[in-house]
C-alpha positions, 0 to 999 in steps of 0.5 A, a space after each residue: 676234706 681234711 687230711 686226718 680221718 679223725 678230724 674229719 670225722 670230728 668235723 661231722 659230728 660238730 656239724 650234726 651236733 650244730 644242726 641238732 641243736 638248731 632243730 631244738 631251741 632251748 628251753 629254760 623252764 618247761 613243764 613235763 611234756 604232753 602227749 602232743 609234744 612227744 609225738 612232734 619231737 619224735 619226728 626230728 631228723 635221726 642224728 648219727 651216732 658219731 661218738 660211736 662212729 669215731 670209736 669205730 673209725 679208732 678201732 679199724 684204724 688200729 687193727 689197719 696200722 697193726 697189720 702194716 706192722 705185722 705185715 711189713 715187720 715180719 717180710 723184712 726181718 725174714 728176709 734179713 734172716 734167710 738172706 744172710 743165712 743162705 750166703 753162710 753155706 750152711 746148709 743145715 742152718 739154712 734149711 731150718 731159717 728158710 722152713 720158718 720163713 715159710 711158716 711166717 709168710 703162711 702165719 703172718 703175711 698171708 692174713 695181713 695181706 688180706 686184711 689191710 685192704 679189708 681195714 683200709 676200704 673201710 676207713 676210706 669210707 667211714 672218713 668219707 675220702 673220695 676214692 678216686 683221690 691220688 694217693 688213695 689210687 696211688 695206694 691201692 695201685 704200689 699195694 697190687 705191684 708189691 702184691 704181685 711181686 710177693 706171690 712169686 717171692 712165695 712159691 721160690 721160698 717153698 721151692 728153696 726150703 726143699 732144695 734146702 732140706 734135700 741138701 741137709 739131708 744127703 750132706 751136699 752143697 746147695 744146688 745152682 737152683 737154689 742160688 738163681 732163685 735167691 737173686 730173683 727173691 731178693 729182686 722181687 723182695 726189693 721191688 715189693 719193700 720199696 712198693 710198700 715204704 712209699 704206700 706208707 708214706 701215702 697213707 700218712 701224707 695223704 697228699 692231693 
């Protein structure tokens, strides 16, 4: 199997269309089909699809890669903005990033979350990858550790918003809570970036 799920599926189709066309040799000159001849063709072997099955492949694809961008782009940048804000002390503008950063995880990483797993299952099966290949099991295994220090990650920004507005409202600094857990946050933030930077290079490399 090749390491490029378009050629594979390309080489699946040449092969289908190799073995068509030896189950009907070519007729140069022939009159119009009889009645007999249509019910013998009409037996052959069904032969799939595979221009349909390609552009299947190229739309899952896309929609896969799309989420990783969404996914990855909008986890780094809110951690970029919410990070360097919080170390600015200023408690009204760190209450209004960490609100949107709340938001975007809801809007934006929740529904990529679910569906790169949903696309990349999907691809697995339409290029006919074994599953249990090493960077498949490897892919699958950096994607639960980065999802697993995400869900903590998650549960501290909603506590770290309202702390935030809290302090915003009553014109007070942020309190020592709030700084414990924006040094565990960027832990976690770092295990699952890193996580996610080498299941990237999985799926592109795609070693054996």
């Amino acid at each position: 199997m090749g390491k490029n799920g378009s050629w594979a599926l390309s080489q699946l189709c040449a092969r289908n269309k190799h073995h068509h066309d030896a189950l009907i040799p070519p007729i140069v000159v022939a009159p119009p089909p009889t009645a007999p001849s249509l019910a013998r063709h009409s037996s052959l072997p069904f032969v799939p699809d595979c221009a349909a099955r390609t552009m299947t492949y190229l739309i899952v694809k896309w929609i896969h890669i799309l989420s990783s961008t969404l996914l990855f782009g909008t986890g780094l940048g809110s951690a970029f903005y919410m990070f360097f804000t919080s170390l600015s002390r200023d408690v009204r503008a760190t209450a209004i990033v960490v609100r949107y950063v709340v938001i975007a995880d809801w809007a934006f990483t929740t529904p990529t979350i679910v569906i790169q797993p949903l696309t990349g299952f999907y691809l697995i099966h339409l290029a006919g990858f074994p599953v249990t290949s090493a960077w498949i099991m490897w892919s699958i295994g950096l994607y639960l550790l980065a999802g697993a220090a995400w869900l903590p990650v998650v549960w501290m920004q909603i506590k770290m918003r309202d702390m935030a507005a809290e302090a915003a409202r009553t014109n007070t600094e942020l309190p020592p809570r709030y700084w414990q857990f924006l040094r565990l946050w960027v832990a976690l933030g770092i295990v699952a970036f890193c996580a996610l930077v080498v299941v990237f290079y999985l799926m592109v490399a795609k070693p054996v």
